[in-house]
C-alpha positions in Angstrom: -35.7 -19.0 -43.3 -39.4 -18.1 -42.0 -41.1 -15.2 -43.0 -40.1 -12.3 -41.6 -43.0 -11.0 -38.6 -45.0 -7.9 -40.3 -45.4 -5.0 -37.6 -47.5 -1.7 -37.6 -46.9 1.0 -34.6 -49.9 2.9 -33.9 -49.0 6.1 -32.3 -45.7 7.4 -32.8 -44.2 9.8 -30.0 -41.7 8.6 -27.7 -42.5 4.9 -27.6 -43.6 4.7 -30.9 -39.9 5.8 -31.9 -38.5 3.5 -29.5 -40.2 1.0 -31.2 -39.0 1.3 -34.4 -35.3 1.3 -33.3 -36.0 -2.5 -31.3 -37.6 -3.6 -34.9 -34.4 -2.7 -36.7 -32.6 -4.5 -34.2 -34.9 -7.8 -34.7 -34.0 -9.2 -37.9 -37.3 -11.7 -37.6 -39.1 -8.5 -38.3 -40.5 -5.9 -40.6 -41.9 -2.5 -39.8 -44.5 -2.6 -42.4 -46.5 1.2 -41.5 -46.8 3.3 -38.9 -50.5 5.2 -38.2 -51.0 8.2 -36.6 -54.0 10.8 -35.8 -51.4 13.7 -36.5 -50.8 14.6 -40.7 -48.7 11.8 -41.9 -46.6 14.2 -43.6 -45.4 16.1 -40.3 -44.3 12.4 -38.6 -40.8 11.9 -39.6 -39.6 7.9 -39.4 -36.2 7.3 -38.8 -36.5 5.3 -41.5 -38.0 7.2 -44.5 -38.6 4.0 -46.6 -41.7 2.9 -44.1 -45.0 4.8 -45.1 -46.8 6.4 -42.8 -50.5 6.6 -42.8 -53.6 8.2 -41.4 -55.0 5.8 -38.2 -58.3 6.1 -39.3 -57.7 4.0 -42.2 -55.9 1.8 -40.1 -58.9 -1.1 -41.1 -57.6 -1.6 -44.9 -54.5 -3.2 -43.6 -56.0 -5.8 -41.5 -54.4 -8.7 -44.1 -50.6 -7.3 -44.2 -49.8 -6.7 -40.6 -49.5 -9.8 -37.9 -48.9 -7.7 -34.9 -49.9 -4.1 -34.3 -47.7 -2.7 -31.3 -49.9 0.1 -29.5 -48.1 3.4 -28.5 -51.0 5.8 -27.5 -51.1 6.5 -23.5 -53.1 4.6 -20.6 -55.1 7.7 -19.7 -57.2 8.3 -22.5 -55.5 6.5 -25.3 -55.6 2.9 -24.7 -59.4 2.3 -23.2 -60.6 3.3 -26.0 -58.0 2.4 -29.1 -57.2 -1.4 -27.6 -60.5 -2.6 -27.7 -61.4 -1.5 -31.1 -58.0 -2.8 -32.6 -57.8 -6.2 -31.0 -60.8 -6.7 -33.0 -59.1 -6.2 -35.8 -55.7 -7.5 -35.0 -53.5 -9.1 -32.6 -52.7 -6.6 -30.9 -49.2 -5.7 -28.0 -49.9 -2.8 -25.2 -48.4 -1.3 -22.4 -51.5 0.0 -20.5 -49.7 0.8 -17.1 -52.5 1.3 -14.8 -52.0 -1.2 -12.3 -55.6 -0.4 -10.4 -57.7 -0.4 -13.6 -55.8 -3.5 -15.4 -58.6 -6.1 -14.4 -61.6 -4.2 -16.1 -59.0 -3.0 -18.8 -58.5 -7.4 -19.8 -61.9 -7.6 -19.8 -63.1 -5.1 -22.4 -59.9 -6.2 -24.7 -60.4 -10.0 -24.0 -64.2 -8.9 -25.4 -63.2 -8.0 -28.0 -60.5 -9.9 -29.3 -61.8 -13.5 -28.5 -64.2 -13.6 -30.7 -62.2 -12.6 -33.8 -59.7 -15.1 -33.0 -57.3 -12.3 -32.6 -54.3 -12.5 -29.5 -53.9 -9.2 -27.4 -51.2 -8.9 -24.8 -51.7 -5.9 -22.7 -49.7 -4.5 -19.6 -46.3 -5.1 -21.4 -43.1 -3.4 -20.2 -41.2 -3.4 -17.2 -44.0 -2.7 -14.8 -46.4 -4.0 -15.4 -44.7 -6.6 -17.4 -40.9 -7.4 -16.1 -41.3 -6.7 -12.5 -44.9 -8.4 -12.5 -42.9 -11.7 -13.6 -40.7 -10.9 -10.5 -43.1 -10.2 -7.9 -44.3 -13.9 -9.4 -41.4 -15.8 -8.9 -40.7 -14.5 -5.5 -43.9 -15.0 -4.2 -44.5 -18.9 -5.5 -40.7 -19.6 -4.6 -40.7 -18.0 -1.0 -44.6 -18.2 0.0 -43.4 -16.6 3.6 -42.1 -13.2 3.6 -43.1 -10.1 1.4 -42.7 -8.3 -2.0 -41.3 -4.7 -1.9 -41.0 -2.9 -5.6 -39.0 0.5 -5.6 -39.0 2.8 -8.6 -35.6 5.0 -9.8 -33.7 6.9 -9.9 -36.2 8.0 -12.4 -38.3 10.9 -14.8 -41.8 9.4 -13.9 -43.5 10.8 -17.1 -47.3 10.8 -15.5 -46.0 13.2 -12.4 -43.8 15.1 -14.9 -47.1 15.7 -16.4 -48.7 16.8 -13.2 -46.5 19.5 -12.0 -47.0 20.8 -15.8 -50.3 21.3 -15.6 -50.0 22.9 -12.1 -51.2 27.0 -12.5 -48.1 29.0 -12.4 -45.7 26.6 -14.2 -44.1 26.8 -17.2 -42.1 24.0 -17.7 -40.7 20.9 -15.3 -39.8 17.5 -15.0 -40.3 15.2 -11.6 -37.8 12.3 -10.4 -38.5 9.7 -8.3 -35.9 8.9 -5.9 -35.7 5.4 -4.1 -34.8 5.4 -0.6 -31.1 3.8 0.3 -32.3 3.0 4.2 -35.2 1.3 3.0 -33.5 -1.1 0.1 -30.9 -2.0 2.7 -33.4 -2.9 4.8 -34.9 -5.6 3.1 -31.8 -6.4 1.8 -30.8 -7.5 5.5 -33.7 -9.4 5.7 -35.7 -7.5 8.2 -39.1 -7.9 6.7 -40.2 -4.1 7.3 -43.1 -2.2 6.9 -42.8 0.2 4.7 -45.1 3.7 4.6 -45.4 5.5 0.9 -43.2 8.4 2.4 -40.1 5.8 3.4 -40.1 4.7 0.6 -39.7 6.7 -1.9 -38.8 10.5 -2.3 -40.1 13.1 -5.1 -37.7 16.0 -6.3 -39.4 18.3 -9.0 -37.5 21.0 -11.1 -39.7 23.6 -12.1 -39.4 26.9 -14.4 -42.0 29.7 -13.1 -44.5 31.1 -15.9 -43.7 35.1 -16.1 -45.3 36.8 -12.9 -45.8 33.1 -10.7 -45.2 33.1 -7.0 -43.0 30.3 -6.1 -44.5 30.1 -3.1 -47.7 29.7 -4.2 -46.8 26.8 -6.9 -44.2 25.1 -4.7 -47.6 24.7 -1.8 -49.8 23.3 -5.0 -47.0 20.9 -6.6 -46.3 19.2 -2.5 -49.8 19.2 -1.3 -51.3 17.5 -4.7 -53.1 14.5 -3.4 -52.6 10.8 -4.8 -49.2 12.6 -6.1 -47.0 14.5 -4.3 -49.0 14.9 -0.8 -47.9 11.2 0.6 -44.3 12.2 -0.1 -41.4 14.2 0.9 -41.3 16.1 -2.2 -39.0 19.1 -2.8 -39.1 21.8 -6.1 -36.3 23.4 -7.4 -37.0 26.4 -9.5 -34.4 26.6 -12.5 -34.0 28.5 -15.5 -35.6 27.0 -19.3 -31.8 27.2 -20.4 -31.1 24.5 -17.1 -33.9 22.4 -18.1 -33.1 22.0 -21.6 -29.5 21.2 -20.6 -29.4 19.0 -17.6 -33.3 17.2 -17.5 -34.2 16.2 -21.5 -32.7 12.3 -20.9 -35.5 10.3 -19.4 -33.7 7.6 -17.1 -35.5 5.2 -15.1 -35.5 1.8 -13.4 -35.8 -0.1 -10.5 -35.6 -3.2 -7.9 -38.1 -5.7 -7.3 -37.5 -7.6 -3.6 -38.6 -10.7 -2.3 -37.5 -11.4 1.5 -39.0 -14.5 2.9 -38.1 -17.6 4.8 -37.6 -21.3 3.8 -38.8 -24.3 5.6 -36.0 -24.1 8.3 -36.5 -20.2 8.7 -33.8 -19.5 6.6 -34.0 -15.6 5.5 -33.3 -15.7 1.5 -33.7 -12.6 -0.8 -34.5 -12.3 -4.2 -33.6 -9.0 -6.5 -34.1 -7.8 -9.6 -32.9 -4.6 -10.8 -33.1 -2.3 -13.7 -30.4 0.7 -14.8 -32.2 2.3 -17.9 -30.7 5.2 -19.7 -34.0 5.5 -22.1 -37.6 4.8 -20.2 -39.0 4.8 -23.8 -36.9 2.8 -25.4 -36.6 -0.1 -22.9 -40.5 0.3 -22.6 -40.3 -0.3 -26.7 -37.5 -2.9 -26.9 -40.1 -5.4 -24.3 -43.5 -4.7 -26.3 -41.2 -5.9 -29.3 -39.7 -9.7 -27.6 -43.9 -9.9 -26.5 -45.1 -8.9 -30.2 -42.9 -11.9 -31.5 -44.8 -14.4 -28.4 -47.9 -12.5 -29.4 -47.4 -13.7 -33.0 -46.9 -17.3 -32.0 -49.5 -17.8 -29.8 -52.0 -16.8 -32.5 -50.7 -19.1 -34.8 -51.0 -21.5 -32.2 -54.6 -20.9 -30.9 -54.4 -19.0 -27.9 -56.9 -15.9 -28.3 -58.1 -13.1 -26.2 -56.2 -10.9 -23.8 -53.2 -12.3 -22.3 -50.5 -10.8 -19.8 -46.9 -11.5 -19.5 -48.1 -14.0 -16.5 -49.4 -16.0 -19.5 -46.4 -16.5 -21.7 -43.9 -19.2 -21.3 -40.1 -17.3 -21.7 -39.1 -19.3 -24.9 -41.5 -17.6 -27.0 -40.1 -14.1 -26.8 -36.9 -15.0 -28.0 -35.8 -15.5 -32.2 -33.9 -18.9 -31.5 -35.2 -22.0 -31.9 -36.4 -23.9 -28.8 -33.5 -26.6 -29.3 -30.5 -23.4 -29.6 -32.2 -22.3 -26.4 -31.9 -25.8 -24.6 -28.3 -26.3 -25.7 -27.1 -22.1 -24.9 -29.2 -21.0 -21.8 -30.4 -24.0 -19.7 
């Protein structure tokens, strides 16, 4: 039996939690600590036997951790954690900023390369599992085009948004894929596909005491980059309605390829995703990579890496002989 794969979490809200229940599902691994910028005696695990600690003396445990899994968010977060901590260990993130991910590798691979350590960033399901998908459809059917819907989702960054818009108290935003447009491309027709027919935006909102839903519903549906290049519709609801029907945090979604083969041949690839828990499925892929990230270090590859870099085989636990003989 090999040594069991030591892991720290740094950060521990949502993800972090989520983390910690795929751990306990990997019996390969160990949660050794968890660090945290709040009082470690506020955070509690759901499993008290793992100490918690203070992240700023994250540095003493360099030698007893292989892979530290990082749960802070890509806004402010992650720019400025990853690169100081993949200098310090090998390192698993799920910085989801597509438009910033080039100048994001680059500061991490900076850092890490030259301490030898290994630092996959962008891991999830997208970036991560649908990046892998828009791969293989576009080196298998080099003629045609890649569409990627999201939901029936809570997007947690626009949830954010209408919170922070003047007038609201509380609210939650769900993306909602459009059925005429999946079938679509499902039927091969190769269209071209505007933001707004793509995807809809429905946001339930409770008012802060004295707002004028009129006034907050104009600010939440003409929000640039947003709401503005969407058909977007608010629902005003009571805090009792929210607690009830809108705490779960569902998501998912379907990456397309349509393209041609030689002979013109339409062919369609999909992938889709149901997910109860956003978090936790987040959680349970930055696991499978932390285990890849482990072996890649102990076989020489440094720097930052994305899940475009990592053969299959190394996220799973079996052997590569078990995976020969039960999955080819």
């Amino acid at each position: 039996m090999h040594p069991r794969i030591k892991i720290g979490i740094a950060g521990y809200g949502n993800l972090g939690r989520g983390v910690e229940m795929a751990i306990a599902q990997s019996p390969d691994m160990e949660l050794v600590g968890v660090f945290t910028r709040r009082n470690p005696a506020d955070v509690q695990l759901l499993d008290s036997s793992v100490a918690v600690h203070p992240q700023a003396d994250i540095e003493q445990f360099r030698d007893q951790i292989d892979v530290l899994i990082l749960c802070g968010g890509s806004k402010n977060d992650l720019p400025e954690q990853a690169p100081a901590l993949a200098a310090l260990f090998n390192t698993v993130d799920s910085f989801d900023t597509h438009a910033t991910i080039p100048e994001y590798h680059e500061a991490v691979d900076r850092a890490a390369r030259p301490a030898g350590k290994t630092a996959l960033i962008s891991v999830g399901w997208d970036p991560g599992l649908f990046s892998l998908n828009r791969l293989y459809g576009e080196a298998i059917l080099p003629v045609g085009s890649t569409y990627t819907f999201w939901g029936k989702g809570l997007s947690q960054g626009h949830s954010d948004a209408v919170r922070r818009v003047p007038g609201v108290k509380a609210g939650v935003q769900y993306t909602i894929p459009a059925d005429a447009a999946i079938e679509r491309v499902r039927n091969g027709e190769l269209p071209e596909l505007s933001t707004r027919e793509k995807h809809k935006r429905e946001c339930y909102v409770v008012l802060a005491e004295g707002a004028d839903a009129a006034e907050v519903e104009q600010s939440i549906v003409s929000m640039p980059h947003y709401f503005a290049e969407y058909d977007t519709s608010v629902t005003f609801i009571s805090e009792e309605e929210l607690k009830r029907d809108h705490a779960a945090m569902p998501h998912g979604g379907i990456v397309m390829r349509s393209g041609t083969s030689a002979a013109g041949t339409t062919q369609v690839v999909e992938y889709t995703l149901k997910l109860g828990s956003n978090p936790e499925f987040t959680a349970a892929v930055l696991v499978a990579y932390a285990r890849a990230t482990y072996r890649l270090n102990r076989s020489g590859v440094v720097g930052a890496q994305t899940v475009l870099d990592v053969a299959p085989g190394l996220l799973s636990p079996k052997s590569p002989a078990d995976l020969r003989r039960e999955l080819l």
